[in-house]
Every structure is written in structure tokens, then in C-alpha cells.
C-alpha positions in Angstrom: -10.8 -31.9 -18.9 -8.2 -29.4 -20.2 -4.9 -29.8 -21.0 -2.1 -27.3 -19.4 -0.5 -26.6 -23.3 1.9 -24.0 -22.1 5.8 -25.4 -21.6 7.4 -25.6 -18.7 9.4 -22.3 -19.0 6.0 -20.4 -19.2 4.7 -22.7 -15.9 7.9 -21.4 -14.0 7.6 -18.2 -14.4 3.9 -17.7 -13.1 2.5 -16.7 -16.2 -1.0 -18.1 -15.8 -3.7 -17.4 -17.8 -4.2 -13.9 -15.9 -0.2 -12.9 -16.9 -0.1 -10.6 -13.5 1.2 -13.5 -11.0 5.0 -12.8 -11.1 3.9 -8.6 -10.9 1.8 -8.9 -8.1 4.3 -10.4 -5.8 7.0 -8.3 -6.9 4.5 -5.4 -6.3 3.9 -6.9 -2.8 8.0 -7.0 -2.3 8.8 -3.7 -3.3 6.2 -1.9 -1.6 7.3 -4.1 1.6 11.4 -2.9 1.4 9.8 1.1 0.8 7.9 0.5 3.6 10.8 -0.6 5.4 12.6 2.6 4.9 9.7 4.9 5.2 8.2 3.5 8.5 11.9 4.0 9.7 11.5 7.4 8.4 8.2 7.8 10.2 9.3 6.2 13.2 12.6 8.9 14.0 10.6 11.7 12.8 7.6 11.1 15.4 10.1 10.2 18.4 11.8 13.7 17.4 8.6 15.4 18.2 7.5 13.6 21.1 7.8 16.9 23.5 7.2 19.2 21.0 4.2 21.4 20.7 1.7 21.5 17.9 3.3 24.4 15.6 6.8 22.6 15.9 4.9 19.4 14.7 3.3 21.5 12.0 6.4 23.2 11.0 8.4 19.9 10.9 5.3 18.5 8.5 5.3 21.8 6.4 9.0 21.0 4.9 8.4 19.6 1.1 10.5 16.5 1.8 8.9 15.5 5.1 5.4 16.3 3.7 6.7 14.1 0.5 7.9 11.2 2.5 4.6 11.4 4.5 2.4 11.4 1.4 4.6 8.6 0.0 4.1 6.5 3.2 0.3 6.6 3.1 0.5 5.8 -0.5 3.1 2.8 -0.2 1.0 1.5 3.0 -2.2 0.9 1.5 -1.4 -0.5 -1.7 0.9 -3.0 0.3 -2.4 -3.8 2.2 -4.5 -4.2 -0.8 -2.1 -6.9 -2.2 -1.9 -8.8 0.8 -5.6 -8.8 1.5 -6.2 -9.5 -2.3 -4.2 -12.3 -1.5 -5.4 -14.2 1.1 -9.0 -13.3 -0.3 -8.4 -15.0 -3.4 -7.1 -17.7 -1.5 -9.3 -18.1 1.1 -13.2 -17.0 -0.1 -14.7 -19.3 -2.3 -17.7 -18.3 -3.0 -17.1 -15.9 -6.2 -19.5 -13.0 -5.8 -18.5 -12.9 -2.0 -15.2 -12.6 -3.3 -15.9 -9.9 -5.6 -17.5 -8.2 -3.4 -14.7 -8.0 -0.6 -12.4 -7.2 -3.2 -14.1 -4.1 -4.5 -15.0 -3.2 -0.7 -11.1 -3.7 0.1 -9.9 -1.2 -2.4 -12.5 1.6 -1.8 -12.0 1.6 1.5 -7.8 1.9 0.7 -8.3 4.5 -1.9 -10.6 6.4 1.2 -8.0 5.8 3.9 -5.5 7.2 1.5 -7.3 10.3 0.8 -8.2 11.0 4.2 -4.0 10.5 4.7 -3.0 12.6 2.0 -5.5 15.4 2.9 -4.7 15.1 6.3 -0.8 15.7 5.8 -1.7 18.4 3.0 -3.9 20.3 5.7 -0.9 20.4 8.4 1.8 21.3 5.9 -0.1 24.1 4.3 -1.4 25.8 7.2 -5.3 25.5 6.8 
């Protein structure tokens, strides 16, 4: 049986034995208020092109800022999912090489999805 030796300062704050408690969650928060703005973002810049044609669309992609903002939303989107499914699989599979394996499966399917994104809003804003 072991003995929690650290004080109770150390038990507050989430420093574990892992030390990445406390940075997780705020990684979870502040990728949740960017996404807050940038699906805002997203959101009036689709309805503005909602009867526009394809090169309007493409020239409306093809501005650094927009292209920037887009980039930054896939980005921002699938880390936030990556910490909320790392989440509730940690939580919630208990067998440990299941939960490895969802885990790594989780993440290389994020780091995919955000290539395709990024590739995708690279190929409209530079023509090819």
C-alpha cells in the first residue's frame, strides 16, 4: 500500500505523478475560447458566400488572413478533439493496451484530418 507523500499544496494543484494534469485542461480551455472566436469567424465568412460562385469563394480563401484563420481553425479544432477524447478514454477504457491503442489511433487520425484541412485550404488559396 503506498502512501500519498506529497503535501497538500502539491495535491491541489493537480500535480500528479504525470505533472501534465493542470496543462492539459488549460490546453482543453484555451483551445475551446479560440474556437469560440474562430468558428464565429468561420461561421460569417461561409454565410457571406452562400450565393456566391466558386472563384468568389476561392478568391475570398486566397486572402493571407482568411487562409490564416482557416488554417488556424483546423489546427485549433483537432487538438481540442484530441484532448477531449484523450479524456474520456483515459476515463472510461480500462483495459490498458485497448487504451493505448485508441489513443495512438485517436491522434493519427487528428494529425490526417488536419493535413487533409490544411492542404485543402492551401490548394484553394493558391490556385492549384
Amino acid at each position: 500500500m503506498s502512501k500519498d507523500l506529497r503535501n497538500p499544496l502539491a495535491r491541489a494543484r493537480g500535480l500528479g505523478s504525470a505533472k501534465e494534469g493542470v496543462g492539459h485542461w488549460w490546453n482543453q480551455r484555451v483551445t475551446a475560447f479560440g474556437l469560440v472566436f474562430l468558428t464565429l469567424y468561420f461561421l460569417v465568412t461561409v454565410l457571406g458566400l452562400i450565393h456566391s460562385d466558386y472563384a468568389t469563394a476561392r478568391a475570398v480563401v486566397a486572402k493571407p488572413w482568411n487562409a490564416v484563420l482557416l488554417v488556424a481553425l483546423i489546427v485549433t479544432m483537432f487538438w481540442h478533439a484530441v484532448l477531449g477524447l484523450q479524456v474520456v478514454i483515459e476515463d472510461y477504457v480500462h483495459t490498458r493496451w485497448l487504451e493505448v491503442l485508441s489513443l495512438v489511433l485517436i491522434k493519427f487520425i487528428a494529425v490526417l484530418g488536419t493535413l487533409a484541412g490544411v492542404l485543402a485550404v492551401l490548394r484553394v488559396a493558391l490556385g492549384s
